[in-house]
N, C-alpha and C positions, 0 to 999 in steps of 0.2 A: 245549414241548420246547426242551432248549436248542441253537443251534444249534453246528453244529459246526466247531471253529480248523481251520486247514491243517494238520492229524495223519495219520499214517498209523492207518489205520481198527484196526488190531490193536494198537495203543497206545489209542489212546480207547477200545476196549472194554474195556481193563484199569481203568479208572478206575472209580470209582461215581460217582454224580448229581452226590452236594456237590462230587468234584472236578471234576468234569465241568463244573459251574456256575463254578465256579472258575474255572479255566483261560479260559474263554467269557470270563470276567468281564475277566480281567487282557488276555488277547488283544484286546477290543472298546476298553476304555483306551488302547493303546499306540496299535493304529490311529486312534483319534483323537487319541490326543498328534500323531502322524505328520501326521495332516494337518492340522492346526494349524500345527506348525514348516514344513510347505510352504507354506502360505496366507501366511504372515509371510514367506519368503523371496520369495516371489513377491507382495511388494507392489513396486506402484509407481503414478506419479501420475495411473495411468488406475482404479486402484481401489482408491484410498485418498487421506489429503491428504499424501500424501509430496508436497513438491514436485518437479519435472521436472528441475531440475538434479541430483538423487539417482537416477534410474533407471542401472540398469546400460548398460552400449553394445549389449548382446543382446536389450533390448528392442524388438520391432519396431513402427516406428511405423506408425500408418494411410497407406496410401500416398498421394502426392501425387498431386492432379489432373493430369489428362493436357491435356499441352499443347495448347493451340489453336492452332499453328501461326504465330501471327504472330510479328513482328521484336518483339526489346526495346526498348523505352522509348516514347513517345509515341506513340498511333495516328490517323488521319486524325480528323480532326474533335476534337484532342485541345486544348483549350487555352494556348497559351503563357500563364508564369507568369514572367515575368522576374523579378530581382533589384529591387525599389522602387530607385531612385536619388534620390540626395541631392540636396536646393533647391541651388539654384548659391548664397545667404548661406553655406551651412554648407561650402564647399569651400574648401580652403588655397589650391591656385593651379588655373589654367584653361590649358592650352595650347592653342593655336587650331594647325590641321595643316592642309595645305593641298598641293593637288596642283601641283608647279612649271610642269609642262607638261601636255601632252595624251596619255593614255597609245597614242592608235593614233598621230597624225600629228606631235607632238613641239612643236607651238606653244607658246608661254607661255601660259601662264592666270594671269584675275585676277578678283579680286572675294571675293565671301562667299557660303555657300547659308545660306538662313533658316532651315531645318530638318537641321544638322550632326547625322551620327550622334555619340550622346555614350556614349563611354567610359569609365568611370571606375574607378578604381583606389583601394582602400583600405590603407592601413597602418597602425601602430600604431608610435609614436614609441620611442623608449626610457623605460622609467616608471622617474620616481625620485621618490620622496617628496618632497613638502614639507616643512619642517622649521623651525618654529617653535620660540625661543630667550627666554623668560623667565626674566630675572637678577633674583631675588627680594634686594633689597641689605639687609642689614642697616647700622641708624645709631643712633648713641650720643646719645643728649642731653645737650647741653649743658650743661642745668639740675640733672638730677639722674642723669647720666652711666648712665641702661637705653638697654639695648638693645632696637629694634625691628626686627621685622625684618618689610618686606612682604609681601602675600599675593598667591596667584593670582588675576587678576580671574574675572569671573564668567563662565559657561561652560567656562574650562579646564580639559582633563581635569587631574587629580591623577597620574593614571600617565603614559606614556611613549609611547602612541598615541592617535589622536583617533578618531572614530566611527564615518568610513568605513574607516578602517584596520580596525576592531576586527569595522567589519558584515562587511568579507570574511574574518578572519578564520571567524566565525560560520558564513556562507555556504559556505564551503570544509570544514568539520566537517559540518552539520548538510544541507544540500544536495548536495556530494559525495561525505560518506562519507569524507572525507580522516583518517588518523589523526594525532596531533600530531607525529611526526616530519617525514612528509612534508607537513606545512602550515610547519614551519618549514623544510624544504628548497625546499618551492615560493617561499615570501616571500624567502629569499637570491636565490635564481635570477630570479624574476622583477622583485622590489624591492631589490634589494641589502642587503634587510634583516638584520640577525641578531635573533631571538626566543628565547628558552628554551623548553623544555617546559614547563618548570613557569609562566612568565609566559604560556603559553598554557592551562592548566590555569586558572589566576587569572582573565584574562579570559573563560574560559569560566563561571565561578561569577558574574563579577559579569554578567555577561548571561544568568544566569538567573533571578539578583536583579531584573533590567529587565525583563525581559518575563515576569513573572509575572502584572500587572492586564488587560495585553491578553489574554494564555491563558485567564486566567480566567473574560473575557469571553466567551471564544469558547467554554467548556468550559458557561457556562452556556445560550448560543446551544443547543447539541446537547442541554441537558435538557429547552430549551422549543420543543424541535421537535418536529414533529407523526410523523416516521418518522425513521429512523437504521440505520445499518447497525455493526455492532461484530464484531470478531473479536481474537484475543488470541494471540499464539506467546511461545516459550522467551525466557528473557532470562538476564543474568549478572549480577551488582553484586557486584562480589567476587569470595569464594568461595561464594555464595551464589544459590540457584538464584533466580530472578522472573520476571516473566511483561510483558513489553508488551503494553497492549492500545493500541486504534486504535478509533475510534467518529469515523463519515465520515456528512456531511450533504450538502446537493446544494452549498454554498458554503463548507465548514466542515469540520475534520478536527481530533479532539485522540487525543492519546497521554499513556498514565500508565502509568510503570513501577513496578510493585507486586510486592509480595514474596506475595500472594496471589494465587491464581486463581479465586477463589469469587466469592458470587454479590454481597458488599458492593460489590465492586470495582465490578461491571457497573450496581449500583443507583448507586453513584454518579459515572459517568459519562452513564448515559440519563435518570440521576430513575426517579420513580416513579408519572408522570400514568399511570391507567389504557387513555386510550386512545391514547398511543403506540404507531405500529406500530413493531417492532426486526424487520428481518432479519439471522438467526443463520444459525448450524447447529442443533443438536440437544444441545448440553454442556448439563449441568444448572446450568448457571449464571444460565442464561436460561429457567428453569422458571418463574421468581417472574412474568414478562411474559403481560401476558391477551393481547396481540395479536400475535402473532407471525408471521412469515414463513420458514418452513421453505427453507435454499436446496437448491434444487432443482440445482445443480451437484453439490453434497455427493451427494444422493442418487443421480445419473449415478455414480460412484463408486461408491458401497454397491452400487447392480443389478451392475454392472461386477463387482465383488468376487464377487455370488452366480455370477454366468455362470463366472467365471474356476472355482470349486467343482467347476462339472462335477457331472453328473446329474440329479435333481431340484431343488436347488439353480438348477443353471444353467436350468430351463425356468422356473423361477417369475421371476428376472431379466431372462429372453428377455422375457415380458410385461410385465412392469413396464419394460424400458427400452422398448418401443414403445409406452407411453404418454406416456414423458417426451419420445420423441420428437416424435410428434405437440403436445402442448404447445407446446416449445417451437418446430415449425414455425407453427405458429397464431400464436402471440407474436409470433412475427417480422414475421408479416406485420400484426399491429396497430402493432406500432413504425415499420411501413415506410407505412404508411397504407391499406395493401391491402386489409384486413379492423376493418370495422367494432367497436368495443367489445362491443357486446348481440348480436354475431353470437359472438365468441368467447364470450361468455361461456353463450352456448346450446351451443355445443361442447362445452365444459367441464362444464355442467349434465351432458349426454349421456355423457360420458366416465367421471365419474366414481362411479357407482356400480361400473363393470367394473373400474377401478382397488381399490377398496375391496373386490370379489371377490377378486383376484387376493392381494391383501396378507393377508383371510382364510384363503386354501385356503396361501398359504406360512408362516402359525402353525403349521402339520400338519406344514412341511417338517422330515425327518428329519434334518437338518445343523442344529447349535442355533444358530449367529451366525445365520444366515439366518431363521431362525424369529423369534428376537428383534429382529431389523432388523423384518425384519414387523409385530412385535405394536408396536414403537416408534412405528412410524406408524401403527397404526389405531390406538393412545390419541392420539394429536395430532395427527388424520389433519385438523382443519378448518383447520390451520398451512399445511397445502400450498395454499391457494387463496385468505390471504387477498390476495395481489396481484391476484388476478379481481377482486375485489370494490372494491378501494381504490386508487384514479387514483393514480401519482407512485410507486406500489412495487414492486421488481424482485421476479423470482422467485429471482432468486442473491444471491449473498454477496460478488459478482465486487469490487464498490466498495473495501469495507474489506478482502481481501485485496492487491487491489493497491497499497494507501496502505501497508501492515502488511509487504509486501516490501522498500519501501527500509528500514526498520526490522532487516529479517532479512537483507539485505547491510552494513547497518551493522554490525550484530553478529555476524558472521563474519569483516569485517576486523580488528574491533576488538575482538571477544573479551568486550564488554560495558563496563559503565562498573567504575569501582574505589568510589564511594562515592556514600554517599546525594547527594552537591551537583552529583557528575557525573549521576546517574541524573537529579535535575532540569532540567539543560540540554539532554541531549538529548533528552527527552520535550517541552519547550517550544520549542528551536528546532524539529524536527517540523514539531512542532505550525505552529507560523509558514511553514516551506517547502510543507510542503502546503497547507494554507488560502489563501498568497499566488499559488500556479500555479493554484489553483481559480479564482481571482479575477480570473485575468491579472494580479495584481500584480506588480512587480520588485520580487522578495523582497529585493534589494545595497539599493535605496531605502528601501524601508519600514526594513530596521533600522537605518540610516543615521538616517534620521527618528529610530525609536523610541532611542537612546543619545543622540543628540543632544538631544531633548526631555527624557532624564532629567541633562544638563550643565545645560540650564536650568532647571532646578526646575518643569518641566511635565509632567503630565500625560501616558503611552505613547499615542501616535497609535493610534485602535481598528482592529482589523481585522474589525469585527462586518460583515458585508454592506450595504450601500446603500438593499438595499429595507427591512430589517428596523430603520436607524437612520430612516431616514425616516420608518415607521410608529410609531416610537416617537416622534416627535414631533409 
């Protein structure tokens, strides 16, 4: 029987069947067009990957913990953590202080304490370039009245900066996100410099020229690793739409802006060893992967999505998020040392058949996203556990979105790059800012080194990891 629209009952009795199915037909459409375009307006970054900077101000967040009562900042038994103070070599001058008299009875005082409290006080000089003057002479011969005229010696840049100028230049773009106006307003202000846009535009190509054999390095590092994390948001080059991706290792981080989103891209960023683990999401880009890592944030999210649904919808969620919770409370406490490895992983044994019920009976659920969430994880439901099983693999994607967000503050200041030689710089420098904080490097030194090594016809200083150049020798 068909069921029947919100009519008045002496109107639907005037219809026959076929319209009567009709009308059923068109009315059950709209309401689900309707609750689609509400599902879509009430996204936000608790049930979906909208980031949190996008939620509306009417979003209520989960309340904050209730205060414990004590004072702000440091509590009994808190450790002081002073400021390291500088070797007395590296200090400009030393004032010795000394008390004249006695502060109760007014005597003179004299002498030295062995153990002076030392205070010291830092400043920053006024910075003004060095500036180095080669007068290339040209001279006439004598003999057969040509002119020669001499050459830079060796090491001299060719242009009009040398390499730690050029590193912070780099530093200041690809580290802070500075756009070229304000890297040429910051170097007036702070260096008395003037730079063009477009001589910073220059220096930016030929520093992508330079640290192309280190990146490389490091892009091959992430194919012959044994796990990796990859994720990929919007990008611009132009007018033209692209896509950044980010593929993060435990000491290692590279970025490649592609005009693609598919699945070449991701093959060649990870390789193609069989049994690399990749923790992803769920995009089909990462179908082609046998071992994969399902993040389980993403899926916090999706359950999140069915609850917000309302109805059946939200009770298949209600279960499914109190599995993810337990999870992840068991996790925690393996990471914290609390809970043994072969005891969670007896948890989990335990757990997860009820989990695989739950995902079965919401295939049935009457809401189709919800259904097809469902059936998406029980075809690739052994994706969610291979971090049980394999030491060193998160259950989230947390890594490679966090490396992929300065990327996605980049590209909101800056609007994206304008051509393919820009799109390589900023994928390369990246790539070098994050790998060098991974590393505790000082990313201003390293590419100090790496321009300077390419003045002298050497070799870019590697930034492969320690332990991995070691074992390779």
């Amino acid at each position: 029987m068909t069921d029947q629209p919100p009519l008045p009952q002496t109107l639907w009795d005037t219809l026959s069947p076929e319209a009567q199915a009709a009308v059923a037909a068109v009315v059950q459409s709209l309401e689900q067009r309707i609750a689609e375009l509400e599902e879509r307006v009430n996204k936000n970054s608790t049930n979906s990957s909208k980031p949190p900077s996008s939620d509306p101000p009417s979003l209520k967040r989960r309340p904050p913990a209730p205060a414990s009562g004590k004072e702000r900042g440091g509590q009994p038994g808190h450790r002081h953590q002073p400021r390291a103070l500088v070797p007395p070599e590296q200090l400009r001058q030393v004032f010795e202080c000394k008390p004249p008299e006695c502060r109760w009875c007014g005597d003179e005082l004299q002498g030295d304490d062995p153990e002076p409290i030392r205070h010291q006080v830092a400043e920053v000089p006024p910075v003004r370039p060095v500036v180095d003057e080669y007068r290339l002479h040209r001279l006439t011969c004598p003999r057969c009245r040509t002119s020669t005229c001499a050459v830079l010696p060796p090491g001299v840049p060719t242009g009009a900066f040398g390499p730690r100028l050029r590193a912070i230049l780099s530093v200041l773009a690809g580290g802070y996100r500075l756009g070229k106006r304000p890297i040429r307003q910051l170097v007036f202000d702070l260096l008395g410099l003037t730079i063009s846009t477009g001589m910073i535009c220059r220096l930016e190509r030929q520093s992508a020229t330079e640290l192309a054999a280190p990146v490389e390095e490091l892009r091959q590092y992430v194919r012959d690793a044994g796990s990796a994390h990859i994720d990929e948001t919007s990008w611009w080059q132009g007018q033209d739409k692209a896509w950044l991706w980010g593929a993060v290792t435990d000491l290692v981080t590279v970025f490649t802006i592609a005009a693609s989103r598919g699945a070449e891209v991701a093959k060649g960023m990870l390789g193609t060893a069989a049994g690399k683990v990749v923790i992803c999401d769920r995009f089909k880009s990462y179908s082609w992967v046998k071992r994969r890592q399902f993040c389980w944030a993403h899926l916090n999210r999706d359950f999140q999505a069915m609850i917000d649904r309302g109805g059946e919808s939200a009770e298949v969620g209600e279960r499914l998020m109190g599995h993810s919770d337990a999870l992840f409370k068991w996790w925690h406490r393996v990471r914290d040392g609390t809970l043994s490895r072969s005891s969670f992983r007896t948890y989990v044994a335990t757990m997860r058949p009820f989990l695989k019920e739950d995902l079965q009976r919401g295939t049935a659920c009457a809401y189709a996203k919800t259904a097809a969430t469902c059936r998406e994880l029980l075809a690739g439901e052994a994706h969610l556990w291979t971090f049980v099983r394999v030491e060193g693999v998160e259950p989230t994607n947390n890594d490679a979105e966090r490396a992929l967000r300065h990327g996605v503050i980049y590209r909101k200041l800056s609007g994206g790059t304008d051509s393919e030689s820009g799109s390589r710089f900023v994928e390369r420098i990246l790539s070098v800012v994050a790998t060098c904080r991974q590393q505790d490097i000082n990313v201003l030194d390293y590419l100090t080194r790496c321009y300077q090594a390419h003045l002298d016809g050497q070799p870019a200083p590697s930034l492969l990891p320690a332990i991995s150049t070691t074992q390779a020798a």
